[in-house]
SEDO-707452 format. One record per residue (C-alpha): residue in one letter; residue number from 1; x, y, z. Coordinates in Angstrom, 3 decimals. Layout:
BEGIN
REC code pos       c1       c2       c3
REC    A NUM        X        Y        Z
...
END
This chain:
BEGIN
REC code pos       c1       c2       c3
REC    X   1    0.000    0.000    0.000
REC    X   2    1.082    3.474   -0.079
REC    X   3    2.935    5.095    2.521
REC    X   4    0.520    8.005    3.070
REC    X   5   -2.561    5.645    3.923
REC    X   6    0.449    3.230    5.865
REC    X   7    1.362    6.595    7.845
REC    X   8   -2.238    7.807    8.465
REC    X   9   -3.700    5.380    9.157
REC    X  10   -1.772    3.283   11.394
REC    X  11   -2.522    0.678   14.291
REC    X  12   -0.010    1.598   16.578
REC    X  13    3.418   -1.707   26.500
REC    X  14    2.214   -5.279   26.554
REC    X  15   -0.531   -5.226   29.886
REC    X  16    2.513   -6.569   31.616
REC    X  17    4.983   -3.880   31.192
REC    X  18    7.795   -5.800   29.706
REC    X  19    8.071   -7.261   26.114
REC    X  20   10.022  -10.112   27.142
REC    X  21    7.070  -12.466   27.845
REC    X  22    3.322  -12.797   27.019
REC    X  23    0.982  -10.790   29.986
REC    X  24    0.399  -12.682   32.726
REC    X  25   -3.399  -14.293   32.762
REC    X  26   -3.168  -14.059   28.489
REC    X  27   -6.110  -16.074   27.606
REC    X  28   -5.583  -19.136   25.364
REC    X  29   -7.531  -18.922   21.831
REC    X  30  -11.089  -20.647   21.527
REC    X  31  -12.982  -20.647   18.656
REC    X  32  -16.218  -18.720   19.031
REC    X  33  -19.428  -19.937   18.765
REC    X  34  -21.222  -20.304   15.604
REC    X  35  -24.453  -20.666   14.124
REC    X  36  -24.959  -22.771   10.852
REC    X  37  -25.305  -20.191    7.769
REC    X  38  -25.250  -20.896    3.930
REC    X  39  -21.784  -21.410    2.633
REC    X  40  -19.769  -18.343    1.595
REC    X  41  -19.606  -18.254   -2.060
REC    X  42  -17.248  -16.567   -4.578
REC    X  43  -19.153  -14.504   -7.564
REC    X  44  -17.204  -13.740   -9.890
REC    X  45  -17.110   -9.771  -11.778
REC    X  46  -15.989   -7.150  -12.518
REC    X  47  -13.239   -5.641  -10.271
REC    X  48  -14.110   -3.134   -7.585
REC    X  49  -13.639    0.820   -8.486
REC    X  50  -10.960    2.698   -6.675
REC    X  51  -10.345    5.866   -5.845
REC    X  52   -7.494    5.877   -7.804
REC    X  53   -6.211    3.825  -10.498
REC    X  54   -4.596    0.541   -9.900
REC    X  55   -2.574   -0.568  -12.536
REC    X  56   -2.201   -4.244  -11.264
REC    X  57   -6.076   -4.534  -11.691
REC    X  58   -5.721   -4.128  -15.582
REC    X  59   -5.054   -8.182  -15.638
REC    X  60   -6.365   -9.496  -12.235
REC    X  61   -9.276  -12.153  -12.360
REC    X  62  -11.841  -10.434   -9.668
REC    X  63  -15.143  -10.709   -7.976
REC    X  64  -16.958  -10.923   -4.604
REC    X  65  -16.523  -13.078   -1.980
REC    X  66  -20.294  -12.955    0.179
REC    X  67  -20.395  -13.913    3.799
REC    X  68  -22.461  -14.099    6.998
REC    X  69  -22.309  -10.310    8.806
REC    X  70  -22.183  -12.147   11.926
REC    X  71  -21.629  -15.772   12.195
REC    X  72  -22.895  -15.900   15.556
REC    X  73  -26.481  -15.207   14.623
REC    X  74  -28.814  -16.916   12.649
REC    X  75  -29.919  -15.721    9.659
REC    X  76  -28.937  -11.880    9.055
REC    X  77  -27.594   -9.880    6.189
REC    X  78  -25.014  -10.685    4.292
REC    X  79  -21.484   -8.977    3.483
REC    X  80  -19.807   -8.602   -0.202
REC    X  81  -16.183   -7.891   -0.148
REC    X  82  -14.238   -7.194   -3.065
REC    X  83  -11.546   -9.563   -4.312
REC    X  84   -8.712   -9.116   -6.601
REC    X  85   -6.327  -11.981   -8.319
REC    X  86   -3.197  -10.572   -9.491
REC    X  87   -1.806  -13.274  -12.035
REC    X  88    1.767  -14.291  -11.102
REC    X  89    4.453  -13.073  -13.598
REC    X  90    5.771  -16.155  -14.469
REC    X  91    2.931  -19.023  -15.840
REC    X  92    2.282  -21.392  -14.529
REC    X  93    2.175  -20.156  -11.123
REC    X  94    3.716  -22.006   -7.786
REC    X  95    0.131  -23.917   -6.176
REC    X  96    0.472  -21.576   -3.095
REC    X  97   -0.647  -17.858   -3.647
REC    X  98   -0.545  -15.031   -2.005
REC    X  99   -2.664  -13.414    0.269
REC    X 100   -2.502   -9.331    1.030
REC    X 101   -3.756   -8.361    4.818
REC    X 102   -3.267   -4.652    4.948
REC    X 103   -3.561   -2.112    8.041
REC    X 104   -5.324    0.487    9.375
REC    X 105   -8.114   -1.194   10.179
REC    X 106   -9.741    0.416    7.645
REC    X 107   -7.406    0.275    4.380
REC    X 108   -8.863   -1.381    1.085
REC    X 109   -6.545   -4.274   -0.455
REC    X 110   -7.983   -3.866   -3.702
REC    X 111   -7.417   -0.124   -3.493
REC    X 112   -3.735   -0.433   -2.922
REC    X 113   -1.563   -3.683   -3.336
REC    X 114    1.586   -4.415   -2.452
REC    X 115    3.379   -4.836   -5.531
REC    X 116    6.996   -2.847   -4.303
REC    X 117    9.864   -1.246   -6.713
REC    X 118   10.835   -4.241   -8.879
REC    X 119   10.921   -6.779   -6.532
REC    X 120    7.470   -8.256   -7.651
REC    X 121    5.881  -10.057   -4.953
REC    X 122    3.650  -11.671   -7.468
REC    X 123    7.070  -13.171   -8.980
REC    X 124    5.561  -16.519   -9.281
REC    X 125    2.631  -16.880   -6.727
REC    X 126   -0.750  -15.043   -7.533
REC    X 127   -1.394  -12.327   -5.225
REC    X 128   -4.832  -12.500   -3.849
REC    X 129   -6.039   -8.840   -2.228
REC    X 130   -9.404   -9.428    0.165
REC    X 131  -11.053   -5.785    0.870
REC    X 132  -11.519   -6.495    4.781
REC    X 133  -15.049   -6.384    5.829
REC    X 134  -16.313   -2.603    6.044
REC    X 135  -13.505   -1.035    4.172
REC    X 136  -13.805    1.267    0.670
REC    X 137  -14.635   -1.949   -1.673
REC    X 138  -16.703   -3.795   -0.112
REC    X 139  -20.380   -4.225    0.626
REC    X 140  -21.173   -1.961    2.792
REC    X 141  -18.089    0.290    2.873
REC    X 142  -17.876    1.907    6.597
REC    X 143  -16.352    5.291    5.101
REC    X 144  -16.592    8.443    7.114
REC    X 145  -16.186   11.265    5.228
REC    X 146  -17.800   13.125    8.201
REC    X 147  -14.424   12.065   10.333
REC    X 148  -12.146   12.865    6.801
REC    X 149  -13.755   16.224    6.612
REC    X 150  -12.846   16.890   10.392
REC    X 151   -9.372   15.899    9.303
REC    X 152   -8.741   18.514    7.331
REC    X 153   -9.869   20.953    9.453
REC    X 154   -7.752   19.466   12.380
REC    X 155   -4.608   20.941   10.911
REC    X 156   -5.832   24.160   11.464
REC    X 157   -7.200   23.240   15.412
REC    X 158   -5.030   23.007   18.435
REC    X 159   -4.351   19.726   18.747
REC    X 160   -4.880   18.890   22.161
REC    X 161   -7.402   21.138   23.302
REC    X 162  -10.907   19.353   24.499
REC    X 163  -12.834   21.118   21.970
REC    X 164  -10.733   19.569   19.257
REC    X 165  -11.609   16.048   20.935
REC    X 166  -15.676   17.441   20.853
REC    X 167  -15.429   18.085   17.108
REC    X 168  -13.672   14.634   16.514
REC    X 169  -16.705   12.775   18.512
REC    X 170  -19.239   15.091   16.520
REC    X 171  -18.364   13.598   13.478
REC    X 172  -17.417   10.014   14.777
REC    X 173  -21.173   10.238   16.315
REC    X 174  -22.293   11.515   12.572
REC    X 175  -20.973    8.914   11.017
REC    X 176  -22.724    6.354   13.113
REC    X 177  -26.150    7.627   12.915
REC    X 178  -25.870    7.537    9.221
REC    X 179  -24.447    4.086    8.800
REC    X 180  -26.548    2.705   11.918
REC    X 181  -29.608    1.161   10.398
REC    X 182  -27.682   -0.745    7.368
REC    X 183  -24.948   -2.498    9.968
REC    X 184  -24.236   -4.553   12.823
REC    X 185  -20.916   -2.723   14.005
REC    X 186  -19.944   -5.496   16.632
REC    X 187  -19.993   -7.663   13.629
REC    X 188  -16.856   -5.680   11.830
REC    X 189  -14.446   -7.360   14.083
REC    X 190  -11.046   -9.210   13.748
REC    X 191  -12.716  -12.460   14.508
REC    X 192  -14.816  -12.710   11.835
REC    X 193  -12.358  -11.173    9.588
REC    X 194  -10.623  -14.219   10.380
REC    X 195  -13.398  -16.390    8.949
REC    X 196  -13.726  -14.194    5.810
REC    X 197  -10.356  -15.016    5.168
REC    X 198  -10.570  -19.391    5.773
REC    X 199  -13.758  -18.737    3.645
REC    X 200  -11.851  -17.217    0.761
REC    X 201   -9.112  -20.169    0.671
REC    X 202  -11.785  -22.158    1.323
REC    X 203  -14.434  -21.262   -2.135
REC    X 204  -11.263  -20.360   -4.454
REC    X 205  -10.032  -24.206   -3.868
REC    X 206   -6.680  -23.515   -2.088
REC    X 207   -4.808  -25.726    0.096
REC    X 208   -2.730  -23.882    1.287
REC    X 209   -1.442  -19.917    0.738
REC    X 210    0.731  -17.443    2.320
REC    X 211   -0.174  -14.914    4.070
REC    X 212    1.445  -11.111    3.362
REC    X 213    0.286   -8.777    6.209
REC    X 214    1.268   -5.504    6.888
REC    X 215    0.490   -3.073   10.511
REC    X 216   -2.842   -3.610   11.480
REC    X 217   -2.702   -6.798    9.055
REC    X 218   -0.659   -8.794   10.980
REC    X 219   -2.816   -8.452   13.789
REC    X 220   -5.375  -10.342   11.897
REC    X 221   -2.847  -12.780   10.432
REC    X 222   -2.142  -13.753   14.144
REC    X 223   -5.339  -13.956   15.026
REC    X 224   -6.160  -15.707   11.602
REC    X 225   -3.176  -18.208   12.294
REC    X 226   -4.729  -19.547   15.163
REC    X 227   -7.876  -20.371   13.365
REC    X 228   -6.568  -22.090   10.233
REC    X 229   -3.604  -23.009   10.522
REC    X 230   -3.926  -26.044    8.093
REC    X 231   -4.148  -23.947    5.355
REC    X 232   -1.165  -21.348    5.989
REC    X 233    2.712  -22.445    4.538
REC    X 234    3.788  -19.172    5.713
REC    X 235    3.436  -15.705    7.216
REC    X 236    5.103  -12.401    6.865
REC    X 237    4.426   -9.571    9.194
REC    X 238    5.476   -6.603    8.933
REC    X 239    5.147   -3.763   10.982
REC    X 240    3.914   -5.597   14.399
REC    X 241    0.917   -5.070   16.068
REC    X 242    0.179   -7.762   18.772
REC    X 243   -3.448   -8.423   19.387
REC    X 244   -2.210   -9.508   22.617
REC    X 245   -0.768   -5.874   23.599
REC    X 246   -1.934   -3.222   21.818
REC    X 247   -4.090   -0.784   23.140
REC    X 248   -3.823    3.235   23.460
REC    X 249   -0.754    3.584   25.524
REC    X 250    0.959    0.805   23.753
REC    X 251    1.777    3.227   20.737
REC    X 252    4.117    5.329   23.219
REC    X 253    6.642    2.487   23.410
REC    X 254    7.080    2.309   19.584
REC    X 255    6.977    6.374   19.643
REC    X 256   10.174    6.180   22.168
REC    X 257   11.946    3.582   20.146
REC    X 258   11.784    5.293   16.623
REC    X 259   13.061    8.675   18.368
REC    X 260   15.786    6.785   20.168
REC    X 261   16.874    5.401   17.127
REC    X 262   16.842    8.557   14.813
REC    X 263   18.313   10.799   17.218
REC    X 264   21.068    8.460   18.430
REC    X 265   21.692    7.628   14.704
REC    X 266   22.705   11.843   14.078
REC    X 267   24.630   11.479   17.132
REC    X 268   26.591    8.254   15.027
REC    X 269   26.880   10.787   12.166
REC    X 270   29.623   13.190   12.455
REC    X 271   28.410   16.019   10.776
REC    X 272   24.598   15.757   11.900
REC    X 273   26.020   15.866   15.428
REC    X 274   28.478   18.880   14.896
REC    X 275   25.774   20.855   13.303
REC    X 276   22.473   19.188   15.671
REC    X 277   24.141   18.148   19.010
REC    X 278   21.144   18.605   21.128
REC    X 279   18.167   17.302   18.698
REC    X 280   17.062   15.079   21.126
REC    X 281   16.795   17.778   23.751
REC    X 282   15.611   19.864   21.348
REC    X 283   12.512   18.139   20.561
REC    X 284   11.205   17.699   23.458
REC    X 285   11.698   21.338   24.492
REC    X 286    9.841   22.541   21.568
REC    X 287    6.901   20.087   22.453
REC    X 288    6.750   21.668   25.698
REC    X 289    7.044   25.521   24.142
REC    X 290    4.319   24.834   21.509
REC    X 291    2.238   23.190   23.767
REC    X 292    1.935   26.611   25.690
REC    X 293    2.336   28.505   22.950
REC    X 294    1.152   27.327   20.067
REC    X 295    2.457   28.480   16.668
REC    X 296   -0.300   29.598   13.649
REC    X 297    1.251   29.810    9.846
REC    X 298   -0.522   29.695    6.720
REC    X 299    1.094   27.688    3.804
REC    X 300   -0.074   26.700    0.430
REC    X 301   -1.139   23.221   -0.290
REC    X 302   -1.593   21.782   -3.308
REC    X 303   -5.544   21.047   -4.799
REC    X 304   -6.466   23.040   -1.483
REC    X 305   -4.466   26.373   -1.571
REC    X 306   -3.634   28.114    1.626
REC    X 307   -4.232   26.597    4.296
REC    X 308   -3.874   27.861    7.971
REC    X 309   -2.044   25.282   10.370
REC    X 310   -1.605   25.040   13.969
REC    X 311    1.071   23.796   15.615
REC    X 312    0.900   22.635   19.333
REC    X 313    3.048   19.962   20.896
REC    X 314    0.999   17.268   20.148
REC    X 315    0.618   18.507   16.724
REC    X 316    4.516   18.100   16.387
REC    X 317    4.537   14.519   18.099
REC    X 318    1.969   13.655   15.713
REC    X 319    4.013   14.731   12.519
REC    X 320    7.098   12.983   14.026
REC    X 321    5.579    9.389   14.797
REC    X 322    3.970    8.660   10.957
REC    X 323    5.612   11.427    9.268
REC    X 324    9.113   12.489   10.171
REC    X 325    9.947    8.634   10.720
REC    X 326    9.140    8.254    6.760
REC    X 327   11.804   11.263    5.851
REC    X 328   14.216   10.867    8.494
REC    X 329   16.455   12.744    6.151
REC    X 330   14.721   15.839    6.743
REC    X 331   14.046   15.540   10.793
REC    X 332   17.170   17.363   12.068
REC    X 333   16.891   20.154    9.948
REC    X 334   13.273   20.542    9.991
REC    X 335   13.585   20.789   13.652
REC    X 336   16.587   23.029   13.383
REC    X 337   14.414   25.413   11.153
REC    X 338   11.135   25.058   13.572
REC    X 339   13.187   26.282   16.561
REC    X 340   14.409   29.685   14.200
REC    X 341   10.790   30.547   14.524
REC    X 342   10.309   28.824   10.370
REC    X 343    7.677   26.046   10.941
REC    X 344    7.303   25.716    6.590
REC    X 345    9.022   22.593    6.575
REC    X 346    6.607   20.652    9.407
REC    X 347    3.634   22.810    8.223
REC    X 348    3.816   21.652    4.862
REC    X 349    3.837   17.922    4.752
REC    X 350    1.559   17.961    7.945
REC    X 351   -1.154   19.550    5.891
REC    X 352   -0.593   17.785    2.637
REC    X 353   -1.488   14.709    4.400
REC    X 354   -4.388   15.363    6.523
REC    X 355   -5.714   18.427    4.208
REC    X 356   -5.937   16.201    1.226
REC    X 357   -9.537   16.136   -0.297
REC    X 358   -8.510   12.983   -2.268
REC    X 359   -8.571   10.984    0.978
REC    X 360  -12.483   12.041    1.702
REC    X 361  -14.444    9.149    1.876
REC    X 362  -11.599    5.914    1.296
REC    X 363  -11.092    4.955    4.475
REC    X 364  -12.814    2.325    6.152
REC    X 365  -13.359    4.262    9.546
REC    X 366  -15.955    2.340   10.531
REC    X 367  -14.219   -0.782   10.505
REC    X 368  -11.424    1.660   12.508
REC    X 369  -13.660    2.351   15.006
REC    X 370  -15.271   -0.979   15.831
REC    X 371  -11.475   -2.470   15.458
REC    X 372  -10.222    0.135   18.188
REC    X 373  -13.211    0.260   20.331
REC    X 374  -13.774   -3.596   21.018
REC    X 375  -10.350   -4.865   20.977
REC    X 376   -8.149   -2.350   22.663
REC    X 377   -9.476    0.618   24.069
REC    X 378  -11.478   -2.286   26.869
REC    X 379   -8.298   -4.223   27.868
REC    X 380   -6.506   -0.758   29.458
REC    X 381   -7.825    1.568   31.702
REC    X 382   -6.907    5.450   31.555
REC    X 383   -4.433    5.272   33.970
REC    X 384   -2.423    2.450   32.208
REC    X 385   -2.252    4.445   29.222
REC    X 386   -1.024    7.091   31.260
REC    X 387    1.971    5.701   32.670
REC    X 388    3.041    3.835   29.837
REC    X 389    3.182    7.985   28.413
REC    X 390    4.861    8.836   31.619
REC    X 391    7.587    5.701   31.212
REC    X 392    8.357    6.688   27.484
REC    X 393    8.257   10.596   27.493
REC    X 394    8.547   11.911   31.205
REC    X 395    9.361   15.368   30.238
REC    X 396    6.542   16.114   28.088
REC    X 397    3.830   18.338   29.736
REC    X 398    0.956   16.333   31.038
REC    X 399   -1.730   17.457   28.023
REC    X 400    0.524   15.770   25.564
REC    X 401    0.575   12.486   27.483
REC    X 402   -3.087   12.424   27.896
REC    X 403   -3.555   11.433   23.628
REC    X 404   -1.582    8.655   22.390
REC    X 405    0.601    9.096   19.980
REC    X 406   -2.445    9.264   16.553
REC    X 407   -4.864    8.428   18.832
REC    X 408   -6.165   11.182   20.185
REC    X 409   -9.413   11.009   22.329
REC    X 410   -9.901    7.867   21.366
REC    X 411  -11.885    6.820   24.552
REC    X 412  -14.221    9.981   24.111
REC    X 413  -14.807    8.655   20.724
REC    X 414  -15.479    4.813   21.744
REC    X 415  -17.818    5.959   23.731
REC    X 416  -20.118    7.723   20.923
REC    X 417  -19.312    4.518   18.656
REC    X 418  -20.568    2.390   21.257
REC    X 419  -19.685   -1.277   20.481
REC    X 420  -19.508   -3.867   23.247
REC    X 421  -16.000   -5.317   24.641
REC    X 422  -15.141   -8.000   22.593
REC    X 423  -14.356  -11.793   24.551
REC    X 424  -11.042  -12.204   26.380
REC    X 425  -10.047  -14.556   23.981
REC    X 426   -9.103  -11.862   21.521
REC    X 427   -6.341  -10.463   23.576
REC    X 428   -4.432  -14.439   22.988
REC    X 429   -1.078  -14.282   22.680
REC    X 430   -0.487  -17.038   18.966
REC    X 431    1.484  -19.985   19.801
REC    X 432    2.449  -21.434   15.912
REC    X 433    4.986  -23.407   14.225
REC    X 434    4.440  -22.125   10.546
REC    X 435    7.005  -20.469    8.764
REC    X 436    6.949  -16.435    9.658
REC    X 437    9.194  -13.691    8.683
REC    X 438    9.032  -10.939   11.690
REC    X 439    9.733   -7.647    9.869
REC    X 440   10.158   -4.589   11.406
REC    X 441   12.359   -1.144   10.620
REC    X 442   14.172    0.482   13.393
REC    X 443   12.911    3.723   12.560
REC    X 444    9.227    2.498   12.732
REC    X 445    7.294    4.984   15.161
REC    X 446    4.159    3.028   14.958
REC    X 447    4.744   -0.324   14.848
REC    X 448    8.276   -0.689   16.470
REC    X 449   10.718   -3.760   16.235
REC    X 450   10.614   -4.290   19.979
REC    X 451    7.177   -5.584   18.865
REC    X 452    7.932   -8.353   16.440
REC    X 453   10.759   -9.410   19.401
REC    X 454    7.751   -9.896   21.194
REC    X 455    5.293  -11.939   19.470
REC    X 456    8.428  -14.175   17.754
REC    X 457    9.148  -15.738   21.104
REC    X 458    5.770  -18.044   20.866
REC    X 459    6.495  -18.483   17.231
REC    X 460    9.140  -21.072   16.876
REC    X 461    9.736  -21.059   13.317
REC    X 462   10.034  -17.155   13.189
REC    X 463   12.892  -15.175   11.545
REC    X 464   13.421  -11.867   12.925
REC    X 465   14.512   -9.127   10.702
REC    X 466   14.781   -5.156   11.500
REC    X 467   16.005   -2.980    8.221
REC    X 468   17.854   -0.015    9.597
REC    X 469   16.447    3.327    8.607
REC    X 470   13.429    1.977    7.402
REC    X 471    9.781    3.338    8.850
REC    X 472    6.545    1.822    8.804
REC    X 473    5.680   -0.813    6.158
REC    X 474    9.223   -2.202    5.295
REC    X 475    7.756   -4.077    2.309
REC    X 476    8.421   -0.425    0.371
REC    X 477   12.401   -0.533    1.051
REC    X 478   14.395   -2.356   -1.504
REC    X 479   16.046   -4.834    0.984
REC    X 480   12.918   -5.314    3.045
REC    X 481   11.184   -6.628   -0.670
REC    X 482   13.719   -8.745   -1.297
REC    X 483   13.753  -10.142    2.061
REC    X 484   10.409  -10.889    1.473
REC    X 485   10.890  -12.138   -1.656
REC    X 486   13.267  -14.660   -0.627
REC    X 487   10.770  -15.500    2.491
REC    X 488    8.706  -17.162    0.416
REC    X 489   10.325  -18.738   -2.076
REC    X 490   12.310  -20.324    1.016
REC    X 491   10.309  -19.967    4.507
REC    X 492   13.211  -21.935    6.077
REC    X 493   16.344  -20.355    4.804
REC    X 494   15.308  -16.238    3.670
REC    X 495   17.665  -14.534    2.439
REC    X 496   18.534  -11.451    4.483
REC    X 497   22.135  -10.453    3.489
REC    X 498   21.111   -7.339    2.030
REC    X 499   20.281   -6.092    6.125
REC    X 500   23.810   -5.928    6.913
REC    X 501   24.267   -3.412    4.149
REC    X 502   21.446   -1.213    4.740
REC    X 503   22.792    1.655    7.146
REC    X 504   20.041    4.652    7.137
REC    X 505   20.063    7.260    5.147
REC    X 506   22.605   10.312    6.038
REC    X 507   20.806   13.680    7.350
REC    X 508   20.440   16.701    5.298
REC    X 509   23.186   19.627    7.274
REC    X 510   21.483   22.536    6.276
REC    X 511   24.375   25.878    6.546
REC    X 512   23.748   27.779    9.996
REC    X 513   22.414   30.728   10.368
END
């Protein structure tokens, strides 16, 4: 997928504090309970519009795959997701395909496969991309444009303040009374998302397949992995997000690591340190200045014009966790420039992400929402969250710590969306023997490799892999494909001598003043 829906997007401390064992009392999986419904069936068609066009789709074989809403009930409507078969380049193909999980929640597969620089993925598998259950191409699509539009107008909002929170659950609370009487939100969950995908293999006559997941993906590949694990040869996630951790105040751990890592890396570079020897403690004193005084500029965006942005010190957290991370490059000078009273730099690219009107109405928020609200926002209280700020960022004033890092008021929101808390079993930690690449990139703020350590201890065919330099969604760095690559043309053996070369990328030294 592309990194601006990767960054935006994202699924960002394990309940026990330390990521070098599961939480204590982690329930084991169970399979839910289940009603008998009419088998899911694939129909084939046309494939799905986009928003934009997807070049892969030119070729693909597509259709609908049409499934229970909820599995749990009897009767009840049904769901249509979209479903795209990208042909492998060589003919004939190897028996075991592909399959794409992507993140958010809320992204569309269909919308935007994984298909990186030249290192095809679809080399000689198929490539099989599901639209999850709610998201842009399928049947209903859970879009929010009410939550896109407040987007947009967030740049130009203080980020922090409570009356920035009462717009967000405005339109979250919008977007629910519209959609309520055509859905069953409980029933746009990771468990049955699960099923979708055992369905799929299931109708389309596949043995086996591997599965490709990226951020919030490979929290449904672990959950899907416990459920059919039959029918997977192998697993690559990338970008970890542990259905057995996350929550709010887990995306403050992955926050600390990618800023560790970037600043101590322009300490390790001679001239970023000669020029930027306090970046570090220059960051976090700006947080703390903007946070009291916020800083107002106006710059021009393209397709919107000028637009008027507001900089507070959550607002510049919140560039540097999805943003900054993805052009590290540019982080010591833009930070440089921001404390010489010139916030362009930050400005710029924070608008041009969350101003742009092409991203009104493609993301599967719903989905989002129901994701968030029933299968991490219940399994930490307030406090929690809290002190897992506290732990990774003491010095930052007390307003910052309250919103985790791109999930602000989150809880305020939940409670508009109103979902129930979904069973303990969710929060599982997956015990498996298949085949699974762990891929992270040490300069991932949202998903960070501490992370994949984590959940690789209960898998005991994992290979663990972190690309220095590399940010969320390592499948778009030339090692990180290959790696891949290799992965599954040889789950046992990958090959991952291209990490050892990778160093990240040297900073721009802009002259002093």
């Amino acid at each position: 997928m592309g990194f601006v829906l990767t960054l935006i997007v994202v699924v960002v401390c394990a309940a026990c504090g330390n990521s070098s064992s599961p939480p204590a009392g982690t329930p084991s999986a169970t399979t839910p309970t289940t009603v008998e419904h009419p088998p899911a069936q694939f129909v084939a068609g046309p494939c799905a519009e986009t928003p934009q066009p997807v070049p892969e789709l030119e070729g693909a074989r597509c259709g609908e795959l049409v499934v229970p809403e909820d599995r749990t009930k009897a009767g009840g409507r049904t769901l249509r997701l979209a479903v795209a078969i990208i042909p492998s380049e060589t003919q004939p193909p190897a028996p075991d395909p592909i399959v794409f999980l992507t993140g958010g929640p809320g992204g569309d597969a269909v919308a935007d496969p994984p298909i990186p620089n030249d290192v095809g993925i679809n080399r000689n598998r198929d490539l099989i991309l599901l639209s999850q259950r709610g998201t842009h191409s399928s049947k209903p699509a859970l879009t929010c444009p009410e939550i896109d539009l407040f987007y947009a107008r967030r740049v130009g909002l203080v980020y922090d303040a409570d009356s920035t929170g009462d717009q967000y659950v405005q339109a979250v609370r919008a977007c629910r009374d519209r959609l309520a009487p055509e859905v069953d939100f409980a029933a746009f969950n990771s468990t049955e998302s699960a099923y979708d995908l055992a369905d799929l293999r299931t109708v389309l006559g596949i043995d086996q397949w591997n599965v490709f997941s990226h951020s919030y993906g490979t929290d449904l590949a672990l959950i899907y992995m416990r459920h059919d694990a039959d029918g997977i040869r192998s697993v690559t996630l990338d970008g970890v997000a542990p259905p057995s951790a996350a929550t709010p105040g887990w995306t403050w751990s992955s926050a600390k690591e990618a800023f560790d890592n970037m600043t101590n890396a322009c300490a390790a570079q001679p001239a970023c340190q000669a020029r930027y020897p306090n970046l570090a403690e220059s960051f976090i004193r700006l947080v703390n200045q903007l946070e009291e005084r916020p800083v107002t500029t106006t710059v021009a965006i393209p397709s919107v014009g000028d637009t008027e942005v507001v900089l507070d010190g959550g607002a510049l957290l919140n560039w540097f966790v999805p943003l900054a991370t993805h052009f590290p490059e540019e982080f010591p000078a833009a930070i440089d420039e921001l404390a010489r009273n010139n916030p362009r730099r930050i400005a710029e690219l924070y608008a041009e992400v969350w101003a742009n009107p092409e991203r009104v109405g493609t993301m599967g928020w719903g989905l989002t929402l129901s994701v968030w609200c029933r299968e991490w926002v219940p399994f930490e209280s307030a406090e929690d969250q809290l002190e897992k700020a506290k732990r990774a960022f003491p010095e930052f004033p007390e307003s910052v710590r309250a919103q985790a890092p791109q999930l602000p008021f989150l809880r305020d929101a939940c409670a508009a969306w109103d979902v129930p808390k979904a069973p303990d079993e969710i929060r599982a930690v997956t015990e498996s023997a298949i085949p699974t690449l762990v891929l992270s990139g040490s300069y991932d703020g949202q998903t960070g490799p501490q992370w994949g350590e984590y959940v690789a201890q209960q898998l005991s065919q994992s290979h663990v892999v972190t690309v220095p330099g590399v940010a969320h969604g390592v499948y778009t760095n030339d090692c990180g494909a290959k790696v891949i690559a290799s992965f599954y043309d040889n789950p046992e053996r990958p090959d991952t001598s291209c990490v050892g070369a990778t160093q990240p990328p040297p900073y721009e030294i802009i002259p002093p003043p």
